[in-house]
N, C-alpha and C positions, 0 to 999 in steps of 0.2 A: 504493500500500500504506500501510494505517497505521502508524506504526515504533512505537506505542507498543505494542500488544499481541504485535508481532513481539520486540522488544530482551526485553519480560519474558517471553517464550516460550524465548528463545534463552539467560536467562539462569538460568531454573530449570534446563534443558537440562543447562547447563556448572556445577550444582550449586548455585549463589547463589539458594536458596529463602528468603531473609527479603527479600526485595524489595517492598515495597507498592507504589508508582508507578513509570513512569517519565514523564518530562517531555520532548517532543520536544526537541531542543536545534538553534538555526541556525545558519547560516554555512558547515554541511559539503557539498559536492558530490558527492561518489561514495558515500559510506554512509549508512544511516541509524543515526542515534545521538541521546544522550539522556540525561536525567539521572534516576539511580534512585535514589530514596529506601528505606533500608531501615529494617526494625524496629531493631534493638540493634548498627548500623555506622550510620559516617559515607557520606554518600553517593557513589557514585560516577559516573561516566563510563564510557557505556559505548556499541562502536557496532557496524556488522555490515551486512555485503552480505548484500541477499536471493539473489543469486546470489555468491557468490566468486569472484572472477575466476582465481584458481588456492589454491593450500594455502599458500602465501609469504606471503602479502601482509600479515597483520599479522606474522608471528614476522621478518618483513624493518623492518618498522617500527619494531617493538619495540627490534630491534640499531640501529638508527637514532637511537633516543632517547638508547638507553646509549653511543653514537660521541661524541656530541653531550653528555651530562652528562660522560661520563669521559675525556675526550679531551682538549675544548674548554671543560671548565667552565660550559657550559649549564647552565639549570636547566628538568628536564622534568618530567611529570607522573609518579609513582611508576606500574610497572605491575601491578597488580592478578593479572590476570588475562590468558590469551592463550591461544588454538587457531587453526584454522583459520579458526572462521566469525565470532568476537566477541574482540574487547577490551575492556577493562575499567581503566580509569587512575582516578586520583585525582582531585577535580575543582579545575579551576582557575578563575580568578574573571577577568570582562572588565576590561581594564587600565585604569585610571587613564588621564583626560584632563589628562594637565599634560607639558608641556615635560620636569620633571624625569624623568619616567616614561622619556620617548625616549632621555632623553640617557643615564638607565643602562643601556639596551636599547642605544646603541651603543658605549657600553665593552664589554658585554659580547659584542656584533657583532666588535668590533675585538678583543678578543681570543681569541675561538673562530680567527678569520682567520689572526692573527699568530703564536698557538704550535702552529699542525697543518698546516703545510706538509711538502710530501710530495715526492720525486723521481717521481713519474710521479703520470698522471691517470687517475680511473678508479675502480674498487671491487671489490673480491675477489667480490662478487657482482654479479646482476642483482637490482634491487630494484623499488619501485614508484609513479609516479605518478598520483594517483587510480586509476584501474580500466587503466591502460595500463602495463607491462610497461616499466621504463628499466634499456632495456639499458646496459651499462658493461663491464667488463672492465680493460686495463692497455694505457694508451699514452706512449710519453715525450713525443709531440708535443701541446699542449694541442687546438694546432688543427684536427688530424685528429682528436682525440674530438672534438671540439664538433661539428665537420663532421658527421662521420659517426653520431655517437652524441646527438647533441640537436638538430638542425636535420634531416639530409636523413633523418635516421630516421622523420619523420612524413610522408612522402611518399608510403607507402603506404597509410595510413589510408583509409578509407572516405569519411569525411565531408571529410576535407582535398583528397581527389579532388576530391571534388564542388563545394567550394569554388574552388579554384587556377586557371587555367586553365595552357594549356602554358608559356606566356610567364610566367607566375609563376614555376614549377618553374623553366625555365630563369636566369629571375632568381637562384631560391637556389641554384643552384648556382652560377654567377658571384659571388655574394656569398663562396661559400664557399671557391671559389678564391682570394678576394684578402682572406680572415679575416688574415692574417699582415702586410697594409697597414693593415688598416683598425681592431687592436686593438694594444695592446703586449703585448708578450710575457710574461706576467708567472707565477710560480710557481701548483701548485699549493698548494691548503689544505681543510683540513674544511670543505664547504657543506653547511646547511641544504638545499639545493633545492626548498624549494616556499615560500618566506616571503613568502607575500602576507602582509598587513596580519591578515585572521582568525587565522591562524598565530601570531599575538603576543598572549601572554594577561598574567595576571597570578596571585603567588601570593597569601596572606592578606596578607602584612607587604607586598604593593603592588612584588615585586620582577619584575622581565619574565622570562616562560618562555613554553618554544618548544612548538608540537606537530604534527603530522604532516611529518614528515620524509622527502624523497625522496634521502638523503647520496651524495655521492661526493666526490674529490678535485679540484677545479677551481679556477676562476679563483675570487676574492672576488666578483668585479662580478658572478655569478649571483645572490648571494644580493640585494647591492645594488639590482640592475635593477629587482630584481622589487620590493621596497618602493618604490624609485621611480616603478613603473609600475604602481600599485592600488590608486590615491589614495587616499594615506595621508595622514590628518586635518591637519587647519592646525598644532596644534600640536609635529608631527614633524616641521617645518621643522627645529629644534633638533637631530635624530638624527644630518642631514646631514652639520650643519657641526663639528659633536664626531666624528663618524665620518672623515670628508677629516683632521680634524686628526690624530688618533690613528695612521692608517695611511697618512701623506703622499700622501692621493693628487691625484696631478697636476687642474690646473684644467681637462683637456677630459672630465672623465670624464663629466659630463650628455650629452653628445654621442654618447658610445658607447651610453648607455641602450637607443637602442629596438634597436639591433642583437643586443647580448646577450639581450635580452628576447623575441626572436624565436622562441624557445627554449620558452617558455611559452606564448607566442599561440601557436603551432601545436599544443603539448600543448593548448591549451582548445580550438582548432576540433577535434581529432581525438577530444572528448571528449562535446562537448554539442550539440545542438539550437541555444541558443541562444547565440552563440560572445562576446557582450555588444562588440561592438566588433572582436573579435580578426581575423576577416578584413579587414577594411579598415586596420588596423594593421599588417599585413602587407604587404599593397601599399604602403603609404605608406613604410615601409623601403624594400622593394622598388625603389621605383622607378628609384633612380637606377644598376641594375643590367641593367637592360632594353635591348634591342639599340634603339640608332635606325636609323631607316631612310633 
């Protein structure tokens, strides 16, 4: 489909008739979006399933944004506009290549982390990751959500079938059983949930703001793993070592990466065609959870 005649179809629709262009925009996986230039406004951001996966999905995101500005002192994109089928945000600008750029991204990483810590894990609703349904709800055990709410959740997937074989499956569950060896126990806090590297933009004055949000209350390393794991540019080496300082975290935490991350490669195999690596990242966790013979 072309998204440029679909966004400006879908945005007369929702009333935004001064719209002259829109401009495909990259980097997004599950919707198409795009930047609209308009007659007598500033432009905006704006994106949309040609199918919607249900009626939630952005007024879930939306609350998402405002968890994360008003909560944790993010900074996100103003929202415009919201129904069922399109969003509409203010546009933000691609970040700044400088060390300094990271290192304010992980102040403000470490402190979304440090002041929204939570007695259980979990979230008042179901929200959503790209076009997949994350489920959540309220558990006091971090491990049995993770367990069951971010790993063995994607096991009934279509394409994770097809992917897995039994011995895999088996694998994560074994994994999942000995989650409480192989992680520390550590509180929940306001994550981000879906902060790959695209997720991290920039405002005019060059400050870091976050966007597409999948929140609940969990461990910090969710959000960590996952910059860890989406090759994030040379000079975000900097993010790191100001983030471990900020929120003392212990020296094995690179170690724990691809296991928390686990979490995400199954969300991408259960999502795409082509999964970019994520099943054989799987197995290679995996492995050392496999029966020998």
């Amino acid at each position: 489909m072309r998204s440029a005649p679909f966004l400006l179809d879908r945005l007369a629709q929702a009333g935004m008739r001064d719209v002259v262009t829109v401009e495909p925009a990259t980097g997004g996986l599950a919707a198409l979006a795009g930047i609209a230039t308009r007659r007598e406004a500033p432009s905006v951001f704006v994106k949309a399933f040609a199918e919607a996966p249900d009626d939630d999905v952005f007024v879930a995101e939306v609350e998402g944004l405002a968890a994360l500005r008003e909560l944790g002192g993010v900074v996100t994109p103003e929202v415009i506009l919201v129904d069922r089928e399109l969003l509409v945000l203010s546009v933000l600008r691609p970040r700044p290549r400088s060390e300094a750029f990271w290192e304010r991204f992980a102040h403000m990483l470490a402190r979304l982390h440090l002041s929204t810590t939570h007695p259980r894990f979990g979230w008042h609703r179901d929200n959503w990751l790209g076009r997949r349904r994350q489920t959540n709800g309220w558990h006091d055990d971090g491990f049995t959500f993770f367990a069951q709410h971010r790993l063995l959740r994607w096991l009934g997937e279509p394409r994770v079938e097809a992917a897995l074989d039994r011995s895999d499956r088996a694998a994560l569950e074994r994994l999942c059983d000995r989650l409480p060896d192989l992680l520390p126990d550590r509180p929940a806090c306001l994550t981000h949930g879906d902060l790959w590297a695209q997720n991290v933009l920039a405002t005019a004055d060059g400050q870091p703001a976050l966007i597409d949000p999948a929140v609940s209350y969990l461990w910090a390393e969710v959000d960590l793993a996952h910059v860890w794991s989406t090759a994030p540019p040379p000079e975000a080496q900097r993010f790191f070592a100001v983030y471990a300082e900020l929120t003392s975290l212990d020296g094995d935490w690179q170690a724990r990466m691809p296991i928390v991350q686990l979490r995400q490669h199954l969300a991408v195999l259960a999502q795409f065609d082509d999964d970019w690596g994520a099943a054989d990242q799987i197995r290679a966790t995996l492995a050392p959870f496999r029966t020998r013979s």
